[in-house]
C-alpha positions in Angstrom: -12.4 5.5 -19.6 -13.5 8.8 -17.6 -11.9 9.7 -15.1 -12.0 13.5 -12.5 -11.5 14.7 -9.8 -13.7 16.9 -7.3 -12.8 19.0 -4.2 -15.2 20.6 -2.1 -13.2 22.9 0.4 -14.5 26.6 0.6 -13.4 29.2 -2.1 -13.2 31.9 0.8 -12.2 30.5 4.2 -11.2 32.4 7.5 -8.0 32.3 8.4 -7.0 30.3 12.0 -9.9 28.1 10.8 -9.8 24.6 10.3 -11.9 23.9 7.1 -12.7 20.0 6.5 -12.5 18.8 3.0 -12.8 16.0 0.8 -11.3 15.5 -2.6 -12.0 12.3 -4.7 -10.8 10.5 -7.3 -13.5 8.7 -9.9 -14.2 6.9 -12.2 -16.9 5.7 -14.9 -15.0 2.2 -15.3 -15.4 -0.9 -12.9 -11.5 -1.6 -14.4 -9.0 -0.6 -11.2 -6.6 2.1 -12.5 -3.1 2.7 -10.9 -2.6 6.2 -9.8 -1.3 9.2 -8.5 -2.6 12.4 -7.5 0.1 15.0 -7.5 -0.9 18.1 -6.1 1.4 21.3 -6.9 1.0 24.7 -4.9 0.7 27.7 -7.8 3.2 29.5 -5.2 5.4 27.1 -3.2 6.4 29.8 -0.9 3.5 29.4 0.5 3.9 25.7 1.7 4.5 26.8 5.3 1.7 29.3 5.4 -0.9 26.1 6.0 -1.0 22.7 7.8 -2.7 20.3 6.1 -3.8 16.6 7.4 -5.3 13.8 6.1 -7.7 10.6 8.0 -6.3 7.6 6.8 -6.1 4.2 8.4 -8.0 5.8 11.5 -5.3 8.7 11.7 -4.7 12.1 10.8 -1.4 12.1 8.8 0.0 15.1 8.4 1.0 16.6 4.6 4.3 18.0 3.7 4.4 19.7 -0.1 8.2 19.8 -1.1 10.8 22.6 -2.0 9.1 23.3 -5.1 5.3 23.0 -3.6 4.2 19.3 -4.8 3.2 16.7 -2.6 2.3 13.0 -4.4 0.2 11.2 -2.8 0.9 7.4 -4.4 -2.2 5.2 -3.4 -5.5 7.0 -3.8 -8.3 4.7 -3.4 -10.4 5.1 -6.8 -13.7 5.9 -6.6 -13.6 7.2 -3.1 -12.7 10.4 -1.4 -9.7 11.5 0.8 -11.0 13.1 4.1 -8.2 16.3 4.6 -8.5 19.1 7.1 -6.4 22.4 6.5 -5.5 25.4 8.5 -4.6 28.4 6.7 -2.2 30.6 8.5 -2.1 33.9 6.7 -4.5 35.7 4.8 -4.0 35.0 0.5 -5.2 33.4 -2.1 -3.4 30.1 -2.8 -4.0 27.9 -5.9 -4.0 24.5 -6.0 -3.7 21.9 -8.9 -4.0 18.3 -8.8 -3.6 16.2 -11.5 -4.2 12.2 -11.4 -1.8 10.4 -13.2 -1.8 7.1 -14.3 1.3 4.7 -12.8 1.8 3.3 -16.4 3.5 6.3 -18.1 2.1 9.0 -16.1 -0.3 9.2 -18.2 -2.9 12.2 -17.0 -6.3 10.8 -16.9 -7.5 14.0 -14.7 -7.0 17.4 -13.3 -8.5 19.9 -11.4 -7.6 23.6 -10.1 -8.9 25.4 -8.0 -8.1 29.1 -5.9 -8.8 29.2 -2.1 -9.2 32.8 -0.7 -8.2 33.4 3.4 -9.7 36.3 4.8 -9.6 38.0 8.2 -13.7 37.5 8.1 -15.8 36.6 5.9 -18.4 38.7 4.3 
């Protein structure tokens, strides 16, 4: 069973710029696996610093990471990808890990990390 995730948002964004972004979830089975993707902010300070939404069911929703900078999202749709836009709101770098867990144990069948860089303007 393989499984990863991907992201494709900008490694060096403006900041007051709305960046569209997808991350996905795969898979090399046909079997259905029952997950999670937790992401968890490397500096949770920095949850207010950025609004983040994501489409689903024909909506932007928006994201709220906790107190200690995680936000699970419960239901990802394997072998698909999440449609998210974000707004950075202050210049930084902010790192971002997601891990998908398996619902049976939480198991981690994947992870990914990944640094963002907000600029004034970009080179």
């Amino acid at each position: 069973m393989v499984q990863c995730l991907s992201c494709n948002i900008p490694r060096t964004v403006r900041v007051n710029e709305q960046q569209a972004f997808q991350v996905c979830a795969l898979t090399a089975d046909l079997v259905c696996v029952d997950a999670s993707i937790i992401a968890t902010l490397g500096n949770p300070s920095q949850k207010e610093a950025f609004e983040l939404f994501m489409y689903t069911e024909g909506q932007f929703v928006p994201v709220s990471f906790n107190d200690i900078g995680v936000f699970i999202y419960e239901e990802p749709t394997i072998n698909s990808c999440a449609l998210l836009f974000i707004t950075f709101k202050e210049t930084g770098r902010y790192n971002f890990q997601l891990d998908l867990v398996s619902e049976n144990g939480n198991l981690p069948l994947a992870d990914l990390s990944f640094e963002v860089n907000v600029v004034n303007e970009l080179e």
